[in-house]
Steps between C-alpha positions, in 0.01 A plus 500: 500500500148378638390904530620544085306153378144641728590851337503314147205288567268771644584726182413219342168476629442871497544464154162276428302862500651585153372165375119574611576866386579355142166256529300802612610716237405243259185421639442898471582527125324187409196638684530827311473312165220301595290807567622732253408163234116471650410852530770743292333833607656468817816472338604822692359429851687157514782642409550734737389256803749212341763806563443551846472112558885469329652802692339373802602094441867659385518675814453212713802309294709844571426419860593131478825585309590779751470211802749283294744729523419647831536096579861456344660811560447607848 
């Protein structure tokens, strides 16, 4: 009983990483607007580094989901 309620808690815990993935991403895409609004010739450019900052912010919640998991079912 004790080992299933630490199991539960610690997923729990591992689970916080998706909620600073979801502010990241955010933070990402509000940054992209913000440039792409002062200077829209490098509309392109921003673009294609906001891309790389999601995949590599979405990774890390891929990561923290695959922990979970790891946490509860083994």
């Amino acid at each position: 009983m004790l080992i299933q309620a630490a199991q539960r808690v610690g997923a729990g815990l591992a689970s916080f990483g998706l909620a600073g993935a979801g502010i990241g991403i955010g933070i990402i895409f509000g940054s992209l607007v913000d440039g792409v609004s002062r200077n829209p010739t490098t509309r392109n450019a921003l673009t294609q580094v906001a891309i790389l900052g999601f995949a590599l912010t979405e990774a890390i919640a891929l990561f923290s989901i695959m922990i979970c998991f790891l946490i509860l079912f083994f």
